[in-house]
C-alpha positions in Angstrom: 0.0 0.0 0.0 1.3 3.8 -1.0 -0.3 6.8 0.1 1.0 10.1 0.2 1.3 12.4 3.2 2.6 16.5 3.3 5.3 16.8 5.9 7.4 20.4 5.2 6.1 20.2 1.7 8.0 16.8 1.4 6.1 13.2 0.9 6.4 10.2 2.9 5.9 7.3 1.3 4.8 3.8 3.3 4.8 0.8 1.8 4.4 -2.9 3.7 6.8 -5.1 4.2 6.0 -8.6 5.2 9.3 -10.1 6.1 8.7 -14.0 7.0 8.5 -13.6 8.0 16.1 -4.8 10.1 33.0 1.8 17.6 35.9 3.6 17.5 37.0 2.2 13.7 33.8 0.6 12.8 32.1 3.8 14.0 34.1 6.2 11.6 33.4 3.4 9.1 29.2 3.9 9.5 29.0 7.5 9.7 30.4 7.0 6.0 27.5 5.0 5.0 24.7 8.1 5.5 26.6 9.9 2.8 24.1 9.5 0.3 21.7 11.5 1.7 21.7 15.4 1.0 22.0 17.6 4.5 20.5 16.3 7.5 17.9 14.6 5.6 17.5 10.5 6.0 15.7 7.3 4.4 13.9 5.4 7.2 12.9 1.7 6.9 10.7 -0.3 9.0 9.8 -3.3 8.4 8.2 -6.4 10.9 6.9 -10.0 10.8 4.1 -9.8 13.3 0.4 -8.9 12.8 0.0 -6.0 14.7 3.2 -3.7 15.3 3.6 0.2 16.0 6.6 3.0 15.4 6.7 6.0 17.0 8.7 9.1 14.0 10.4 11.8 15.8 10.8 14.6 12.6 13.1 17.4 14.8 12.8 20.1 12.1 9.1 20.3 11.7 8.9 19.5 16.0 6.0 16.7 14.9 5.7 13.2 16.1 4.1 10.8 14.2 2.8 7.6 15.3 2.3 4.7 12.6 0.4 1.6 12.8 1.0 -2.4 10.8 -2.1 -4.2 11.1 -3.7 -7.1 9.3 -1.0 -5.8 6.0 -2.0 -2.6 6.3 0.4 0.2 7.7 -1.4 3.7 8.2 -0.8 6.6 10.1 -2.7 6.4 13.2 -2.2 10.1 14.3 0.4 12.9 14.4 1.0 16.2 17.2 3.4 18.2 18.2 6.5 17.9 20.2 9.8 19.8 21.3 13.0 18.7 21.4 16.6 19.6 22.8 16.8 23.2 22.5 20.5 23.6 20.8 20.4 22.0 17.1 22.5 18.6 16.2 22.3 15.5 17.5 23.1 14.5 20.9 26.9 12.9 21.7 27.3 14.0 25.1 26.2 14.7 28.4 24.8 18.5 29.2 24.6 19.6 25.1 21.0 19.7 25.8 20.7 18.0 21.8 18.1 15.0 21.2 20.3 12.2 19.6 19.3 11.0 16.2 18.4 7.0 15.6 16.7 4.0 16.1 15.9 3.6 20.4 13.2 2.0 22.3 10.9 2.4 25.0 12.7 0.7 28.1 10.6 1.6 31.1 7.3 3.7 31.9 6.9 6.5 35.1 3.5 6.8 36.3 2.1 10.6 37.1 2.5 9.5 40.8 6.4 9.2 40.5 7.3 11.9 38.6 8.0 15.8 39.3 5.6 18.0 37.8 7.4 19.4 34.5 7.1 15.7 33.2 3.3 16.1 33.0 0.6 12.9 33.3 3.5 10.4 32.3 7.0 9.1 30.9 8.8 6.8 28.9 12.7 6.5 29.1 14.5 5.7 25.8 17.6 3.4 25.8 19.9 6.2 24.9 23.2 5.6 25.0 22.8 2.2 22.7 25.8 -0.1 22.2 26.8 2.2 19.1 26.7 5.2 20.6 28.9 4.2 23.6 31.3 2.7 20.7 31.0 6.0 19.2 31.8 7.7 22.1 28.7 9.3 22.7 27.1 9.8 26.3 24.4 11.2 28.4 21.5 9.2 30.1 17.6 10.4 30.9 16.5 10.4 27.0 12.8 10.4 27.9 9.5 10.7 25.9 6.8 12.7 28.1 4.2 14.8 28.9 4.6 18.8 30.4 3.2 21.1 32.8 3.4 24.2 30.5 2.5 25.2 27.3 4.2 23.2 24.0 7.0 25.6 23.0 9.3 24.4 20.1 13.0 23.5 20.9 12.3 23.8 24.1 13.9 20.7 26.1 17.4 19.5 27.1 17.2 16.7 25.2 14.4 15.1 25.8 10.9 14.5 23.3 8.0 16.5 25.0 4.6 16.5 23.9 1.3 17.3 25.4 -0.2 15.2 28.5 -3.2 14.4 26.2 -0.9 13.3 23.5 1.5 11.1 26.0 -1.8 9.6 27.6 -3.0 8.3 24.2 0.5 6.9 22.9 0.7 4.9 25.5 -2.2 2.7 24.1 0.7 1.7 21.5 3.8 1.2 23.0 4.9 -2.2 24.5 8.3 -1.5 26.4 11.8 -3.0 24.6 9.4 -3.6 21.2 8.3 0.0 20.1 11.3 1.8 18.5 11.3 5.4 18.4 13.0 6.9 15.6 14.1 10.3 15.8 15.3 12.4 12.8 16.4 15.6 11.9 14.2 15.7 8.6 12.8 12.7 6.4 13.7 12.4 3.4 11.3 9.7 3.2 10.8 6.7 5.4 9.3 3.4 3.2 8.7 -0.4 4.1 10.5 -1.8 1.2 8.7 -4.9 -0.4 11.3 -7.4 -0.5 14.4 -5.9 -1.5 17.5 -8.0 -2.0 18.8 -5.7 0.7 16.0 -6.4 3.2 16.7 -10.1 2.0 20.0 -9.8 2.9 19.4 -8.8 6.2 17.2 -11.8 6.9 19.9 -14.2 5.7 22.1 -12.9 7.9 20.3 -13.1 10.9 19.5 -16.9 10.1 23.6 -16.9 8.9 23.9 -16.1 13.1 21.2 -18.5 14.3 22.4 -21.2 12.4 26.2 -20.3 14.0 25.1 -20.6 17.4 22.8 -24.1 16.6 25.6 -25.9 15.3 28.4 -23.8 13.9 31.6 -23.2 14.8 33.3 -20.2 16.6 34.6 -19.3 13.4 31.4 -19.4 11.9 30.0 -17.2 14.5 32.8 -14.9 14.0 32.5 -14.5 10.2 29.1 -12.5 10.3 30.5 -9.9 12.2 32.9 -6.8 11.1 36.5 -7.3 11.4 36.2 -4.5 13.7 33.9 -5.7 16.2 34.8 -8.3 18.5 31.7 -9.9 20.3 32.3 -11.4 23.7 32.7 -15.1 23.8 33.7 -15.9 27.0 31.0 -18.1 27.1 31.4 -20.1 24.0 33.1 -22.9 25.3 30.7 -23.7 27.8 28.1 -22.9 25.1 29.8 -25.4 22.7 29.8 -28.1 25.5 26.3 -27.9 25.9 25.0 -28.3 22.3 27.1 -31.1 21.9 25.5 -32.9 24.7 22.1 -32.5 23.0 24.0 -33.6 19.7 25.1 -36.7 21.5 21.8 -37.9 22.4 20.8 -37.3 18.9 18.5 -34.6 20.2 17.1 -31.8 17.6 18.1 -28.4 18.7 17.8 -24.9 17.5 18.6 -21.5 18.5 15.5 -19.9 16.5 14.8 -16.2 16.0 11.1 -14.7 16.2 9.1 -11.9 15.7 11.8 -10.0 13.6 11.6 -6.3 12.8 14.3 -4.8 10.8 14.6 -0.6 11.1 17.3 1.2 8.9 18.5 5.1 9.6 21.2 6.0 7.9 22.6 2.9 6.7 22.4 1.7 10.1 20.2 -1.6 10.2 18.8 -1.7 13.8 16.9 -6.0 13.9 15.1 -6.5 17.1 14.0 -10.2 17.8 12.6 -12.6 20.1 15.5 -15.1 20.8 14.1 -18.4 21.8 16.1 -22.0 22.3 14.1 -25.1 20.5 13.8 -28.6 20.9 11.1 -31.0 19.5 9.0 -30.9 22.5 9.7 -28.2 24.5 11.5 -24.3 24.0 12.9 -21.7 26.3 12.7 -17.7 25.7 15.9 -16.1 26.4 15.1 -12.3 25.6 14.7 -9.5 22.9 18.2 -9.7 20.9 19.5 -6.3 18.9 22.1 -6.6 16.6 23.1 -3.6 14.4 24.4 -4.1 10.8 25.7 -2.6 8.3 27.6 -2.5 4.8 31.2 -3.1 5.1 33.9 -4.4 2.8 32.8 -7.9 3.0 29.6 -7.1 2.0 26.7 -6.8 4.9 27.5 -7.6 8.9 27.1 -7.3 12.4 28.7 -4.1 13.6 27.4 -4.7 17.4 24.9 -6.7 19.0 23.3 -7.0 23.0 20.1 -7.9 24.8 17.6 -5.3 24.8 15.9 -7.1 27.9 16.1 -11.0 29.0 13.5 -13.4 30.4 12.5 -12.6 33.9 14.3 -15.9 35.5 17.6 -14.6 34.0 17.9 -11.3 34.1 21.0 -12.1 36.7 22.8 -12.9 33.6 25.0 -11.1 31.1 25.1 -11.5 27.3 25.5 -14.8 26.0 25.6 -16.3 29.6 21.7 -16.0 29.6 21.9 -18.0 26.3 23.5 -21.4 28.3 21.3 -20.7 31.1 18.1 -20.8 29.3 19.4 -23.9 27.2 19.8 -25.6 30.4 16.3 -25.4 31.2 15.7 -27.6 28.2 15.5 -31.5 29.3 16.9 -33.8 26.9 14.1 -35.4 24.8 13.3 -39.2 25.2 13.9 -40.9 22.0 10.3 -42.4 22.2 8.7 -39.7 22.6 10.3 -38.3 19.4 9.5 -41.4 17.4 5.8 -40.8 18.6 5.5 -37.5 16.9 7.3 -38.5 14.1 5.1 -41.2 13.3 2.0 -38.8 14.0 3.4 -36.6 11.4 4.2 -38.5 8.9 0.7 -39.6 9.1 -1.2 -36.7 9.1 1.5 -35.6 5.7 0.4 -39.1 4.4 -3.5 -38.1 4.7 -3.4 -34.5 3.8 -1.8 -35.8 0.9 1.1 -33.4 1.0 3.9 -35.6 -0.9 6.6 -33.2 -0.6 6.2 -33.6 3.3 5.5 -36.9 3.1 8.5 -37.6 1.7 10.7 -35.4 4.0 10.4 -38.6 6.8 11.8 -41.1 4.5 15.5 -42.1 4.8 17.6 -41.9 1.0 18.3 -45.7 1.7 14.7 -46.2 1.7 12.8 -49.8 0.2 9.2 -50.6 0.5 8.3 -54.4 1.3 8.0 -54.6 -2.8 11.6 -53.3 -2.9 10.9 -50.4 -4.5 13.0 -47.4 -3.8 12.3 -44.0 -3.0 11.9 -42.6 -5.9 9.5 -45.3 -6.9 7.8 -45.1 -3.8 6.9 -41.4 -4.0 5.9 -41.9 -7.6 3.0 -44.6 -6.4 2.1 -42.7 -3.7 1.9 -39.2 -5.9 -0.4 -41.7 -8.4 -3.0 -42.7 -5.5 -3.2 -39.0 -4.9 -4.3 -38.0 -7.9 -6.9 -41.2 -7.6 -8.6 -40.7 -4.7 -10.1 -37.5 -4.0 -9.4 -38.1 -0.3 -6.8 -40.4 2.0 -6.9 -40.8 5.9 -4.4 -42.8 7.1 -4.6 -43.4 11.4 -3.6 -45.7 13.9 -5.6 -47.2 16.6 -3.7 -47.9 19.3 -0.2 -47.2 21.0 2.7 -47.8 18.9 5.4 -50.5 20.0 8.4 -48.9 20.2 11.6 -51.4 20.0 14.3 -48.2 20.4 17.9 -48.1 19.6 20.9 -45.5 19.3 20.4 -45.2 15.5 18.0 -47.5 14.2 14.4 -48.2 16.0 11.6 -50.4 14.9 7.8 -48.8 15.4 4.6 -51.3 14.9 0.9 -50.1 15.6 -2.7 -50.6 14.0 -3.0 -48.7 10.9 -6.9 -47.6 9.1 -6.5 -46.8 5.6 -9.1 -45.4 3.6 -10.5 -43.3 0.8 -13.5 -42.4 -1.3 -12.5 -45.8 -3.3 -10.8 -48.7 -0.5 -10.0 -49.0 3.1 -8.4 -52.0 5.0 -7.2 -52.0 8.3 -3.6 -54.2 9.1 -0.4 -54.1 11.5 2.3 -51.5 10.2 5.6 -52.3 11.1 8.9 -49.4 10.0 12.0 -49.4 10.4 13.5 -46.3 11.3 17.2 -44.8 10.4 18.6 -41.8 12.6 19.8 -40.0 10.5 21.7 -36.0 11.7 18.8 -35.1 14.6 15.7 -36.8 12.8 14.4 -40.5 12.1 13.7 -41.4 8.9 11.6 -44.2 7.6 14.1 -47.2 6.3 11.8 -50.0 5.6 7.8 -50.1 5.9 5.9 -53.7 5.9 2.3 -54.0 6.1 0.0 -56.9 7.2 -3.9 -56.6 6.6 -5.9 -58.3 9.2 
């Protein structure tokens, strides 16, 4: 959707995007990236993967706040008012300069009319000015707050902080969910979209599962390579990070470190992704916190420039950055092969009966033969035939299954009930199954009609 919208005789264009679905050197090194852009003017992106999702727009010349609004694949601007900011011009790098920085932040905290001093109005919400790359960049001061006033709206008119009317505070704070709503404060737009798909929002996405992937079963060099040269992550906890995933891999367990509700927001040429970081097994998953990382393009193409926990879960909020990663894996209990060979089977049955063959024949093994020797190939061709026969399959089993486990081959037999609009039987199903990386696959399949 694009729709046009007058701000200092300039438009700013909004257009969805669904993704599945954003230092002393390396600081120097971004600054260079914002080039592009004429004066103080900037290209915003936004972009999120969740239904219903809101950004709060700081514009610092024209002293307006917008407030903007994704839901159901629509994004719409919900409402707009006035605001002051830091009195002196520029944005903020140090304490006392009485500036409003310039970026991507988010609401960390809310303060109630009951706490606060009169001059902050009916109520408050801090910002989590100074971010990792401002402290990289040097740049300091604390008490960057959004709120409300006990005197008339004057432009330029704070020491740094974004002011707006009580009545305008009390309504925002219908929309913002604290360390998910960004606030991003400009000097002037030159236009802020939600790119559909670009190759460089792509890119962004792959690198973010390029990290995920690192920390599920990659190496410390792998984890290394999606960062800038110039940025050296902590890993003082890899090693015991590294002992624990291969305890899982030992017991053949499937694990994954999986990133969720991703939103991607770019200022600058600074990409700002803000996730849910959760740790996943078959049967069971722990949440570990909101992740940041911040990339950018570099030499080698895009990469992490800085990354830290914008809050953890409750139960580990004790812990610091990749720390609270172990300690919420821990949580996980290892997965008892039979209960992994029960949902398997389930599964595979209900692929079998909503006659999805691609998925159907993700739980066969390579080395598979049916009890007429076919192969796999041969197998899948069958089955695709009977699909296009019968204009509906259901395939279930009537009782427990037998489970005769092993390390890396198990055998599984139960009651089966075929039928369709054209045959049914009923008969003892017997497979073989083949461990093969973290899954079972289906070896050998007999069937016995009773």
């Amino acid at each position: 959707m694009k729709f046009g919208l007058q701000i200092r005789q300039m438009v700013l264009f909004l257009i969805l995007l669904p993704l599945l679905t954003a230092v002393s050197a390396s600081a120097s090194r971004l600054s260079d990236t914002g080039a592009s852009f004429p004066g103080h003017s900037a290209a915003v992106e936004i972009g999120a993967d969740f239904p219903l999702f809101h950004a709060v727009l700081v514009e610092k010349q024209s002293q307006t706040l917008f407030l903007f609004t994704l839901e159901n694949g629509v994004f719409k601007e919900a409402f707009r008012a006035p605001c002051s900011t830091g009195e002196v011009f520029g944005a903020k790098s140090r304490s006392g300069d009485k500036k409003t920085p310039e970026g991507v932040y988010f609401f960390i905290k809310e303060h109630p009319k009951r706490d606060l001093s009169p001059i902050y109005g009916s109520r408050a919400f801090p910002i989590d000015y100074p971010n990792l790359m401002d402290r990289l960049a040097g740049r300091d001061g604390n008490a960057i707050w959004l709120h409300g006033t006990n005197k008339p709206l004057e432009p330029r008119d704070s020491n740094g902080c974004i002011v707006v009317e009580n009545e305008t505070i009390d309504r925002l704070a219908n929309y913002i969910s604290l360390h998910r709503t960004p606030i991003i404060i400009v000097d002037r737009f030159a236009e802020a979209r939600l790119f559909v798909k670009t190759s460089l929002q792509k890119g962004v996405r792959e690198l973010v599962d390029r990290w995920a992937a690192a920390l599920s079963g990659g190496t410390y060099h792998d984890y290394l390579s999606v960062y800038d040269p110039g940025y050296l992550p902590d890993l003082s906890w890899w090693q015991d990070w590294d002992r624990l995933r291969r305890s899982f891999y030992g017991d053949g367990q499937a694990f994954t470190v999986l990133p969720t509700k991703l939103a991607v927001f770019q200022y600058r040429g600074l990409y700002t992704v803000l996730f849910d970081q959760m740790v996943r097994t078959p049967f069971q998953e722990a949440f570990v916190g909101t992740r940041k990382l911040f990339m950018a393009s570099g030499p080698e193409g895009l990469r992490i420039f800085g990354d830290e926990d914008q809050v953890l879960a409750e139960d580990l909020k004790d812990r610091v950055q990749g720390y609270a990663l172990v300690a919420a894996c821990r949580k996980l209990k290892k997965t008892d092969h039979e209960q992994e060979i029960v949902a398997m089977v389930d599964s595979w049955l209900e692929a079998w009966s909503t006659m999805d063959i691609e998925r159907y024949a993700a739980y066969y093994s390579q080395d598979f033969r049916s009890q007429d020797g076919a192969n796999l190939d041969e197998w899948l061709e069958y089955k695709n035939r009977l699909n296009r026969k019968y204009r509906f399959i259901r395939v279930t089993r009537k009782n427990k299954l037998t489970i005769e486990p092993g390390e890396r081959q198990s055998t599984v037999s139960f009651v089966q009930n075929y039928a369709s609009n054209a045959f049914q039987t009923t008969g003892v199903k017997k497979l073989i199954l083949k461990r093969e990386g973290n899954q079972w696959k289906i070896l050998r399949e007999m069937f016995d009609q009773i």
